[in-house]
Each structure stands twice: as structure tokens, then as C-alpha cells.
Residue, then its C-alpha position, 0 to 999 in steps of 0.5 A: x827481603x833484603x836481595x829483592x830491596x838490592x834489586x828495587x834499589x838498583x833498578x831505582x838508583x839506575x834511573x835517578x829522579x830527576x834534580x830540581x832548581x834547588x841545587x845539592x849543596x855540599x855537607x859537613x860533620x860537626x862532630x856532635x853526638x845525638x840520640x842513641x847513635x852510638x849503638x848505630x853506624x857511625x855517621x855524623x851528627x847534626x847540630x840543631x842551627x848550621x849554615x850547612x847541612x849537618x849530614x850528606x851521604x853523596x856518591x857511590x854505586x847502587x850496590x854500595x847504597x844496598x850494602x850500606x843498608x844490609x850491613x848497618x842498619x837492617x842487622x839493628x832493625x832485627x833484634x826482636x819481633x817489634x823491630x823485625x815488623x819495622x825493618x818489614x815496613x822499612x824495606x815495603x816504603x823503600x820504593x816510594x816517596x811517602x811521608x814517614x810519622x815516627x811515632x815512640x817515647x823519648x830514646x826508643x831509636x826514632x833517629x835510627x829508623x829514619x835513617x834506615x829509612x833513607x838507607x833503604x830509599x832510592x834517595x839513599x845517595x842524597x842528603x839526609x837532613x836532621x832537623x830538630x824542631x823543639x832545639x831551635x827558638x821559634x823565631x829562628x826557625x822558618x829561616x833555619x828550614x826554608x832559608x832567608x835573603x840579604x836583608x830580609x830581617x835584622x842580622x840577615x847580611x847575606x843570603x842563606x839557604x835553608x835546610x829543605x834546600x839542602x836535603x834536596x835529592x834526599x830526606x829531611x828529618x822533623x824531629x819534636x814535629x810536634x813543638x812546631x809554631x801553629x804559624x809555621x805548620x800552615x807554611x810546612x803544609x803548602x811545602x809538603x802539597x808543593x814541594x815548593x817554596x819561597x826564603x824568607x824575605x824573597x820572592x822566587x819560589x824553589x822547587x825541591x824534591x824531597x822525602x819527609x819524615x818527622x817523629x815526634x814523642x807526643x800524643x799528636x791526638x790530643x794536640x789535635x783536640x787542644x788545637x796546638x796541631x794542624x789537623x791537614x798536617x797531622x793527615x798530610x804527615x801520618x801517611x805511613x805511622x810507625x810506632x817504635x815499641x819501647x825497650x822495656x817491650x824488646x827485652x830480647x835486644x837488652x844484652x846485644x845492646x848492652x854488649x855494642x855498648x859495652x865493647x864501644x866505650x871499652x875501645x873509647x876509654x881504653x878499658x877492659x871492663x866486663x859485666x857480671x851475671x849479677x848485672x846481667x840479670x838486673x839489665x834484663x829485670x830492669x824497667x828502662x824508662x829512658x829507653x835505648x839512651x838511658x842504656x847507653x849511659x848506664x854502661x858508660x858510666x859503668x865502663x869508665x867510674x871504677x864503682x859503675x857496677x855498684x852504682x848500677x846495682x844501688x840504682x836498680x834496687x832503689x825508689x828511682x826505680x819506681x819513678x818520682x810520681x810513684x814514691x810521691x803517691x806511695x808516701x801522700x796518696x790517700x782515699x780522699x786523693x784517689x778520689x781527686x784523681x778520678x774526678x780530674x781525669x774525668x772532668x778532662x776526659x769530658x772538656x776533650x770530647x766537649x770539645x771535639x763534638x764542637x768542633x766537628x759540629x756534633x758530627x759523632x761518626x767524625x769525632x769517633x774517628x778523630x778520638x779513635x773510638x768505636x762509634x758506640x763506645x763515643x755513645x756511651x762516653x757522651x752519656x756517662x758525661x751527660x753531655x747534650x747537642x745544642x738545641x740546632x743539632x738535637x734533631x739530627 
């Protein structure tokens, strides 16, 4: 698979797109860490406000951009089968500019796929532009993407180009997609139809050429049905779904991890600690509810206290394991809050699809299809809820 991307990404990188006004800026390394990347390649770090972009692989050969993607990343994709049907979808997109929804739980390794994404593209030599949305206040943050002029608002004493600037040629990367303001979602839409737009306080539009892939940990469905996200949006962002299985589902990559982990910190701190077989099998039993990240700081910390492996052991045997609602209901829950509970998620369960069904206008074929049901199950739950069209829409 990889021999027949080299061939792609060649034939691609030979004839390279063509620049847009947004001229390539240049890129610095601020040093931070992020995500689970120390299990991945070493590259930099973005921080979440900068005046530079935070990451830029520039330069190099077609078969530099191919070994980079074949040596670091497709190796990480192929630990189990759920990441083996990634690196499958991965290297099929690799040819095409379509926009990427990263779609997992918090620490699962959305960061990892994007950036193998952009590994395996055409714009591999481009840019690669994190953006995090949810660390970013709200105010600041359609000058942190689309730049601002002088003057354009209290503190603008020079111009500033954005970061859809910076990733031209190359890929942004939306993070937390789903804390972006209502305000700015309609903005991002007419940038994603056009490719095109203008800084803040100015005039002149800018036209780039990008890839765009965002990710978010939140059900987007539900942020729909509460109207906290743009339905275009979500359609014009969700051409190509990912979903990243969490690692309690791809117990075949615990030990590897683990193992990248361990021998990564050892170098780190300048220790020689290993780990046990009693450790090793309660890795494997344990649940990970933090995913790949909470394994990366569970063998830190094993690596550099000198009782890790016990505090491993205490943690791995103890309530924490169950998790905070679990205890909770453990201790309190009762028939009588059993009882609570039904009626709470079925009076929600009713307020949503009420809502869906007002605002598609009672079309149930439509609402089926947003709440991602079968039209017949969609029958069934507008029954069971006694819920009723209004007197216009009764006849059809």
C-alpha cells in the first residue's frame, strides 16, 4: 500500500499545486508538548495563540515526503485492526483535498492521524497548522484564524496574518471543532465554500489553498439537535468521518505503546526502570479511560518516582478504577433513583426528538436521517413518547 502512495505522492509532489496570494510564511518550534505525541515523531508543538505558525515542514524531495510517512507514522497506524482500517482510509484520501472529521474520546490519538493525514497528502511539504479551538477565548479567536490589520480593534498596533494564512500550501487542523462560537461557524463555512477571506478590520479578500481537518471529542449530533452547531458546517466538515477506536478497544497496542513509553522516559530521566509481569498483565486488564494519554503518564510516573509500580498497582486495584459515577451510584443508588434516572433520560430522549421534528417541520424521513435511525425505529420512538404533529401537518 505504501509503494503504490510513493508512486501517488510523486507523481503529485512533481507537479505541485499552484500558490495562492497568501504568501508561505515562515514556522518556528515553541517547544511545547501536546496530546500523546511522545509515543509519535518528534516534531514541534503548537501553542494554542502565536504570531507564527506553531509547526512547518517545508522543503525536501517526493521521496523524502513518502519515507517520512512510511517511517513514522504508517508504522503507529498498524498496531491493531481499528488502526490498520485508519492507515486503509489514510492512504485512500491521500490524493484528495477532502475535508477530514476526526471524530474519538479525549487522548485516543486524533492529533496522530491528522498529522499522518498531511504526511501522506500532496501537501506534505506544506505547512501543518494546529489549531485549538476550546484553548483560545472566544474574542480572540477569528483573529488568531483569519489574521487582523492595524487598528482594526483595541491592541491591534500592526497587522497579523492568521493562521489560515500560515497553512497555506499546506493543512489546518481544528481541534475541540465543536467549542467554535455559533458567530464564527457561519464565517468558517464561506472560508471552507471559497477558500477565500478577508482579516479582520480589512477589506481585501485572500485567497489560500488548504486542507482542512478538524476533530472534535463531542457528540456533534446532539450539538445539532440543541442548535450549538451549524448543520452546513457539520455536512461541509464531515465529508470523510474518522472514527478512532479507544484503547480499551485496541488492547493489541497496550504493551507496544507502553514499551515507546517506557524506553522514551528511561532516555528522558536517565533511568533503567523496567516493568514487571505483574504490571504487564494489569496494563493489559486495566480499563484506560484516559486512553493513549493516561498511559503515557501512568509510565512517567512509573519511570521517574521510585514507588510508580506500586502506585500503578494501588490505582489499578482501587475504586478509581470504577470511576467517580460508579462509587457514587454504588453507595446512593437506590430503586427509587433507578426510577429518577429512566424518567430523566426519557423525558430528554423526548424534548430532543420534539425538537428535531419542529425543526425539520414534522418532515420524518429527514428527522430519521439527522437522528440517525431507521425511519421505523423514528415511528416507533414518536409513539412510545405520544408525541403529535401539529393540526397543519396531521394530514400529511
Amino acid at each position: 500500500m505504501v509503494d503504490r502512495l510513493g508512486i501517488c505522492l510523486a507523481m503529485r509532489l512533481s507537479g505541485r499545486h499552484s500558490t495562492a496570494s497568501a504568501a508561505p510564511l515562515a514556522a518556528e518550534d515553541d517547544g511545547g508538548a501536546d496530546d500523546i505525541r511522545a509515543a509519535y515523531p518528534a516534531t514541534a508543538a503548537e501553542a494554542p495563540v502565536s504570531s507564527q505558525p506553531a509547526f512547518d515542514e517545508r522543503g525536501g524531495t517526493a521521496s523524502e515526503a513518502v519515507t517520512n510517512y512510511a517511517a513514522h507514522y504508517a508504522p503507529l497506524l498498524d498496531g491493531s485492526a481499528g488502526m490498520r482500517a485508519i492507515r486503509a482510509m489514510v492512504e485512500s484520501i491521500a490524493d484528495t483535498d477532502a475535508t477530514v472529521l476526526l471524530r474519538g474520546e479525549s487522548g485516543v490519538g486524533k492529533d496522530l492521524v491528522a498529522r499522518a493525514i498531511h504526511a501522506a497528502s500532496r501537501r506534505c511539504n506544506g505547512p501543518f497548522i494546529k489549531v485549538n479551538c476550546a484553548a483560545i477565548p472566544s474574542e480572540l479567536l477569528e483573529s488568531e484564524l483569519f489574521g487582523h490589520e492595524k487598528g482594526a480593534f483595541t491592541g491591534a498596533h500592526r497587522r497579523k496574518p492568521g493562521q489560515f494564512e500560515y497553512a497555506n500550501t499546506g493543512t489546518i487542523y481544528l481541534d475541540e471543532i465543536a467549542d467554535l462560537p455559533l458567530a464564527l461557524q457561519a464565517k468558517l463555512l464561506h472560508v471552507l465554500q471559497d477558500l477565500r477571506f478577508s482579516r479582520v478590520g480589512g477589506h481585501g479578500m485572500i485567497d489560500v489553498d488548504i486542507r482542512v481537518v478538524s476533530a472534535t471529542n463531542r457528540d456533534l449530533e446532539l450539538a445539532l439537535v440543541r442548535r450549538e452547531f451549524r448543520e452546513d458546517l457539520y455536512y461541509r466538515l464531515n465529508v470523510v468521518e474518522i472514527r478512532i477506536p479507544p484503547l480499551r478497544e485496541r488492547k493489541e497496542e497496550i504493551l507496544a505503546l507502553a514499551a515507546r513509553f517506557l524506553k522514551k522516559f528511561n532516555e528522558q530521566y536517565r533511568r533503567n526502570k523496567e516493568l514487571s509481569a505483574e504490571t504487564t498483565a494489569r496494563l493489559l486488564e486495566y480499563s484506560w479511560r484516559g486512553n493513549v494519554r493516561e498511559l503515557e503518564n501512568i509510565i512517567r510516573r512509573f519511570v521517574v518516582l521510585p514507588d510508580g509500580e506500586q502506585m500503578f498497582e494501588n490505582l489499578s486495584a482501587g475504586p478509581r478504577q470504577m470511576g467517580p459515577f460508579a462509587l457514587r451510584s454504588r453507595s446512593l443508588s437506590t430503586e427509587g433513583l433507578r426510577e429518577i434516572a429512566r424518567n430523566g433520560a426519557h423525558a430528554a430522549e423526548r424534548k430532543a426528538l420534539a425538537d428535531v421534528l419542529e425543526r425539520v417541520q414534522w418532515n420524518r424521513a429527514e428527522a430519521a436521517r439527522i437522528l440517525k435511525v431507521s425511519y421505523k425505529t423514528l415511528l416507533n420512538k414518536i409513539a412510545e413518547c405520544q408525541l403529535k404533529p401539529p393540526p397543519s401537518r396531521q394530514l400529511g
